[in-house]
C-alpha positions as CSV (number, residue, x, y, z in Angstrom):
1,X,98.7,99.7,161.3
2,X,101.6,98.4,159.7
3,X,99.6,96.8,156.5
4,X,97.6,100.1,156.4
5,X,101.3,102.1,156.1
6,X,102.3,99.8,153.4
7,X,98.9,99.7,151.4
8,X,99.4,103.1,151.5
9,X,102.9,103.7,150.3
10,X,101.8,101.3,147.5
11,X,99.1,103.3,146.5
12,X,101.2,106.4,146.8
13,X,104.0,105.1,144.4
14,X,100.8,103.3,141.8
15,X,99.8,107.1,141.7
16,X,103.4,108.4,140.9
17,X,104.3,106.3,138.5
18,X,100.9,106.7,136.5
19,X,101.6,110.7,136.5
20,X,105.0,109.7,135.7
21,X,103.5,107.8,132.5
22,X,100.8,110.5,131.6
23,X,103.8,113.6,131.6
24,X,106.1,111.1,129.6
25,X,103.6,110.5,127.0
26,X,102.3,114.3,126.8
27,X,106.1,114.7,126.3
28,X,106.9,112.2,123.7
29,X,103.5,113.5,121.9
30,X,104.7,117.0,121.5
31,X,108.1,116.2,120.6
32,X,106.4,114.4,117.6
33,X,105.3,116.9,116.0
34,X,107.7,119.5,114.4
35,X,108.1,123.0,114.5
36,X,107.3,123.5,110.6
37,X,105.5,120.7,108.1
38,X,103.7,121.6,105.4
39,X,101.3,119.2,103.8
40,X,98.9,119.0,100.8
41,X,95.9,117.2,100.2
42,X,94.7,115.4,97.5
43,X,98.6,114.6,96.4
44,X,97.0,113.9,92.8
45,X,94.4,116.0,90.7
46,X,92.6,114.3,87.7
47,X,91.6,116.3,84.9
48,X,90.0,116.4,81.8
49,X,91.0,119.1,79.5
50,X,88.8,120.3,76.4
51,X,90.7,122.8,73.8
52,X,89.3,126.5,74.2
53,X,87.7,125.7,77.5
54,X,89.0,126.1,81.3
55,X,88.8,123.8,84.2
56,X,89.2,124.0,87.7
57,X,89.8,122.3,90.4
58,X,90.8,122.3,94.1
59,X,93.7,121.5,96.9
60,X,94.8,122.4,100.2
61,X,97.9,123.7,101.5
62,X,98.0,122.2,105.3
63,X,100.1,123.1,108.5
64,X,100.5,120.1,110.0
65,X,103.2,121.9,112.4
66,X,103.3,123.7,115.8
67,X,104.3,127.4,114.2
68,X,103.0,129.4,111.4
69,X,104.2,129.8,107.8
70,X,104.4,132.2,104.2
71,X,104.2,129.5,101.2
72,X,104.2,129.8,97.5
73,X,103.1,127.9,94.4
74,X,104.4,127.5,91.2
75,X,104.1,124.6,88.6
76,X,106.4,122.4,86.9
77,X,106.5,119.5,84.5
78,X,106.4,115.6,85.3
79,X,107.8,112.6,83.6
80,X,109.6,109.8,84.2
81,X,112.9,108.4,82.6
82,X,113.3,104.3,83.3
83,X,111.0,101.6,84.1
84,X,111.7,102.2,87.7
85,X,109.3,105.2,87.0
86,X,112.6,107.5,88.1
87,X,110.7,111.5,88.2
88,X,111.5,113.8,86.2
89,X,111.1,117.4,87.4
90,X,112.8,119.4,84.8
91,X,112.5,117.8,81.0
92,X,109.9,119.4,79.1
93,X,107.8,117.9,76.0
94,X,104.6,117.7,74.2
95,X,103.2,115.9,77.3
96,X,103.9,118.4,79.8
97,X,102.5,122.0,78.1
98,X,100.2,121.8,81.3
99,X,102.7,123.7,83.4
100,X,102.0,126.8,81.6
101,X,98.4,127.0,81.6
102,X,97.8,126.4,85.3
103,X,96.3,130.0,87.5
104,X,95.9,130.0,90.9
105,X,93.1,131.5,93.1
106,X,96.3,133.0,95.3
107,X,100.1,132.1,94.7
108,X,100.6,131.7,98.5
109,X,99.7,133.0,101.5
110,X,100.2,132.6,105.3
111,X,99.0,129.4,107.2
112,X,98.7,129.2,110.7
113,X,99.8,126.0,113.0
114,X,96.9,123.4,112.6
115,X,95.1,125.1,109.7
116,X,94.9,124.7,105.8
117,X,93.9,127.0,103.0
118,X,91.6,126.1,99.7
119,X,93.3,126.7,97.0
120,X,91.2,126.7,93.3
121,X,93.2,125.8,90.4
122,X,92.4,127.0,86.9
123,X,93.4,125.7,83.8
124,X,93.1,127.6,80.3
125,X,93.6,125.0,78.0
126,X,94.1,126.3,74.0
127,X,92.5,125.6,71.4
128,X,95.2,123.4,69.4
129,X,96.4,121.6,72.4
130,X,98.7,118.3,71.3
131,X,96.4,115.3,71.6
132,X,96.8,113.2,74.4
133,X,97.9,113.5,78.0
134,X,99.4,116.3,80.1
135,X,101.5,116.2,82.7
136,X,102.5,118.5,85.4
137,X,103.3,119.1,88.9
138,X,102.1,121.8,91.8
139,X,104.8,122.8,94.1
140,X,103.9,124.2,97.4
141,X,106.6,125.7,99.2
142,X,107.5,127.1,102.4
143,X,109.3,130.8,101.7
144,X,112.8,130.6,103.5
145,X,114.8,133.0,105.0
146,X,118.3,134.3,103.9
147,X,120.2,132.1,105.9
148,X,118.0,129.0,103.9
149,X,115.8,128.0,106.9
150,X,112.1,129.0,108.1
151,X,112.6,130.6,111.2
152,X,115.7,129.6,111.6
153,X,114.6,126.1,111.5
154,X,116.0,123.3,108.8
155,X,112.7,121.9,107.2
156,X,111.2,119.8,104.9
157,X,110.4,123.2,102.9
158,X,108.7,121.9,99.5
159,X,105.7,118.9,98.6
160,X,104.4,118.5,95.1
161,X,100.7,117.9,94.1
162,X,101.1,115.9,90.7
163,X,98.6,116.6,87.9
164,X,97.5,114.7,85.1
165,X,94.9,115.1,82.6
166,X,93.2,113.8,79.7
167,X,92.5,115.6,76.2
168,X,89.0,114.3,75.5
169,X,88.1,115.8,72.5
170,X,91.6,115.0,70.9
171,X,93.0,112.2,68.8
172,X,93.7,110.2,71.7
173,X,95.3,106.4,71.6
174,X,95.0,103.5,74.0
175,X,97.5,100.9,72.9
176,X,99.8,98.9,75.1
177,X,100.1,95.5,77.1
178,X,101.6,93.4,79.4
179,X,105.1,92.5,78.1
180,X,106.9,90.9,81.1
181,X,105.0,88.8,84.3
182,X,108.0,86.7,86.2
183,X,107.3,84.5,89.2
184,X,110.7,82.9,90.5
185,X,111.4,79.5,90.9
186,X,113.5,79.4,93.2
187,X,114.6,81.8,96.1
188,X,117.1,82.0,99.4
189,X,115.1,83.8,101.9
190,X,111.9,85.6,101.8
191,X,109.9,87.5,100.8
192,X,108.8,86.1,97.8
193,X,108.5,88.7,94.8
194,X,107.2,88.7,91.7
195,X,107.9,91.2,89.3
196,X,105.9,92.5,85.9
197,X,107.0,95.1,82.9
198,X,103.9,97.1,80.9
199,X,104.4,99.0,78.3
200,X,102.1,102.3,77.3
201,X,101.8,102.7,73.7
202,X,99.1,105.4,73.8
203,X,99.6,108.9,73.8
204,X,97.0,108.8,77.4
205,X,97.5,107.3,80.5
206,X,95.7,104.3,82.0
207,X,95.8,101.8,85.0
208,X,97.7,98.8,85.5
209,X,96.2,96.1,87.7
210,X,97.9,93.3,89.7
211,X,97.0,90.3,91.7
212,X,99.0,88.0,93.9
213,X,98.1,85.0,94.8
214,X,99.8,82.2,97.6
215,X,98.9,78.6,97.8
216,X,100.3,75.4,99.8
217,X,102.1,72.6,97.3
218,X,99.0,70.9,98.1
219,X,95.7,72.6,98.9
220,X,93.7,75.3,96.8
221,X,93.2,77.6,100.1
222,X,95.4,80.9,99.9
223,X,97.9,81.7,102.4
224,X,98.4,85.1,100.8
225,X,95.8,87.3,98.1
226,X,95.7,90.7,97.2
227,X,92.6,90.0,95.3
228,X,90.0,92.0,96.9
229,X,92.7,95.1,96.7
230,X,94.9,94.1,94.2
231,X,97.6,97.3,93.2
232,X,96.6,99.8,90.8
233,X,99.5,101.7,89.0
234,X,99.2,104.1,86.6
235,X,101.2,104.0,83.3
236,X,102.4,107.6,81.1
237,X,101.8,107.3,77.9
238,X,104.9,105.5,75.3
239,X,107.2,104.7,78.8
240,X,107.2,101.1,80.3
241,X,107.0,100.3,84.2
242,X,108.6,97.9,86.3
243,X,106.5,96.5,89.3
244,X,107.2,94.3,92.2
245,X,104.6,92.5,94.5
246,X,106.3,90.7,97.9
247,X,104.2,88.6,100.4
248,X,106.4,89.3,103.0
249,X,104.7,86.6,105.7
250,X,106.5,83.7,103.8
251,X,108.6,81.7,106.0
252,X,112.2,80.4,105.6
253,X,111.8,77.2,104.7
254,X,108.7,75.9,102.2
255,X,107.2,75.4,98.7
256,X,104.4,77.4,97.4
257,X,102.4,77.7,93.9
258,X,102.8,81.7,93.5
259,X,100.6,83.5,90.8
260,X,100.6,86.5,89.3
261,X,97.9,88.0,87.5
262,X,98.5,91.7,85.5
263,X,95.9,93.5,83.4
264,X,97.0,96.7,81.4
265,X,93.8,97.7,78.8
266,X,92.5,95.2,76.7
267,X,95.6,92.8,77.9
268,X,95.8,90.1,80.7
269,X,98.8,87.8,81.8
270,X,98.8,85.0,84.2
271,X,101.7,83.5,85.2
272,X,101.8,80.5,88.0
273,X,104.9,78.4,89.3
274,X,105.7,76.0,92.1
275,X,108.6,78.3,94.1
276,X,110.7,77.2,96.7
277,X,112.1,79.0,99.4
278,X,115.5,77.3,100.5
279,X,117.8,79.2,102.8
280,X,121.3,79.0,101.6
281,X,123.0,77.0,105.2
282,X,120.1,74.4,104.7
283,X,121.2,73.5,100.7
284,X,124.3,73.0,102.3
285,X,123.5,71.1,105.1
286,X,121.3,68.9,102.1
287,X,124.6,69.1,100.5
288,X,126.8,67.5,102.8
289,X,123.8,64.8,103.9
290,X,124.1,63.5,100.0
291,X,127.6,63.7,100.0
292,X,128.4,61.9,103.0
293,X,125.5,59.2,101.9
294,X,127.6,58.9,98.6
295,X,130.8,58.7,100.5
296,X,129.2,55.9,102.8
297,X,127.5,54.0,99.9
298,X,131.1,54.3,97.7
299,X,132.7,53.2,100.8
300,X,130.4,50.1,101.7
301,X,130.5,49.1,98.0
302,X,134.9,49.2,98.1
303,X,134.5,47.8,101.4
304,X,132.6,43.8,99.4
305,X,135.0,44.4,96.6
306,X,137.7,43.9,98.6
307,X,136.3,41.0,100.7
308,X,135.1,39.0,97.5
């Protein structure tokens, strides 16, 4: 009788604590998500613009929250003002005319929690349009109340849907390269990055491509490749961009042939160096081992000096 009383006080606390994990998690999972989040999908539209013509395209406005929301749109112009590829939301030129031709099927609406709403976009493009790109942004945005919150709520009120576009009937240019492809020599601690610079030329964008690869000192078998889904970055036309590439599984201690290959147009850079990874205590430690050997050899060689 006794076993059978504690089977079943076993059994009753099993059962307790697996409610007790099946309320926490239903718990945890609601607190997750927020009162009010508003989303947009795709985050990019790609267009091609023809002078005297329209074209459309589409997005959605999503509430990925647990109460329901009023939005707006509005449109806005996009650049960028350092190789970091910095945005700029606010500077207007030749590139960004975009802004001003963009219609919406409905400049907001109402969303409902866990529910989107199509949105077409139409662009009237002119007939002497500058030739090249065009660059602009799609702002979504939750309308706020007085007081600055929705519902009384702080939230993350505004997402952008960026925009860019392609005269194709226009003088368009496709110059540029790669200008910059560093691999360290030498480094302190991992990860190990390598970092690149290319420079558009053209008045159009285009796609940058780069590769990392990781191999032992000895051995032609990668540790680390990207090669099969190398990084794609797009490039404005006349701005440069700065990229980095890391293989974050190297380890503390080791020596690796790194290379880097980048592709910008009709340009293609390879760069490949033997890089050691060294953490700063174990130079020293190497330090002090050839210092003390020096020390010991100076020492022993003093030491048959003086018995001669």
């Amino acid at each position: 009788m006794r076993v059978l009383k504690n089977l079943a006080r076993y059994i009753a606390v099993l059962c307790l604590a697996v409610v007790g994990v099946l309320v926490g998690s239903n718990t945890v999972f609601a607190e997750e998500i927020p009162e009010y989040r508003i989303q947009v999908s795709p985050a990019r539209l790609e267009l091609d613009l023809r002078p005297g013509a329209s074209t459309t395209a589409k997005f959605k406005v999503q509430n990925t929250g647990s109460k329901e929301f009023n939005f707006e749109l509005s449109t806005g112009p996009f650049s960028v003002t350092d190789e970091n590829y910095s945005q700029d939301l606010s500077s207007t030129s030749n590139y960004t005319y975009i802004k001003d031709w963009v219609k919406f099927s409905k400049d907001g609406g109402t969303v409902p929690a866990g529910t989107e709403q199509e949105i077409t976009v139409t662009v009237n493009v002119p007939k002497d349009i500058p030739a090249g790109g065009q660059y602009g942004v799609i702002f979504a945005r939750m309308k706020e109340s007085d007081d600055g919150t929705i519902g009384g709520v702080k939230a993350e009120k505004q997402v952008g849907i960026l925009v860019y576009s392609k005269n194709v009937e226009g003088n368009t240019r496709l110059e540029g390269g790669v200008i910059e492809n560093k691999v360290p020599s030498f480094m302190f601690a991992p990860p190990i990055n390598v970092t690149s610079i290319v420079e558009n030329k053209g008045n159009v964008h285009a796609e940058a491509t780069y590769i990392m690869q990781v191999y032992p000192l000895f051995g032609s078998e990668e540790v680390y490749t990207n090669e099969e889904n190398p990084e794609k970055r797009t490039i404005l036309p006349e701005t440069r961009r700065l990229n980095t590439m890391s293989w974050d599984g190297a380890p503390q201690l080791g020596i690796f042939r790194v290379k880097q290959t980048v592709k910008f147009l009709d340009d293609t850079k390879v760069t490949e160096k033997l890089v050691f990874i060294c953490p700063l205590w174990f130079l020293f430690v190497v330090l002090a081992i050839i210092f003390l050997a020096i020390f010991w050899i100076v020492s022993r060689v003093r030491g048959r000096g003086k018995e001669d």
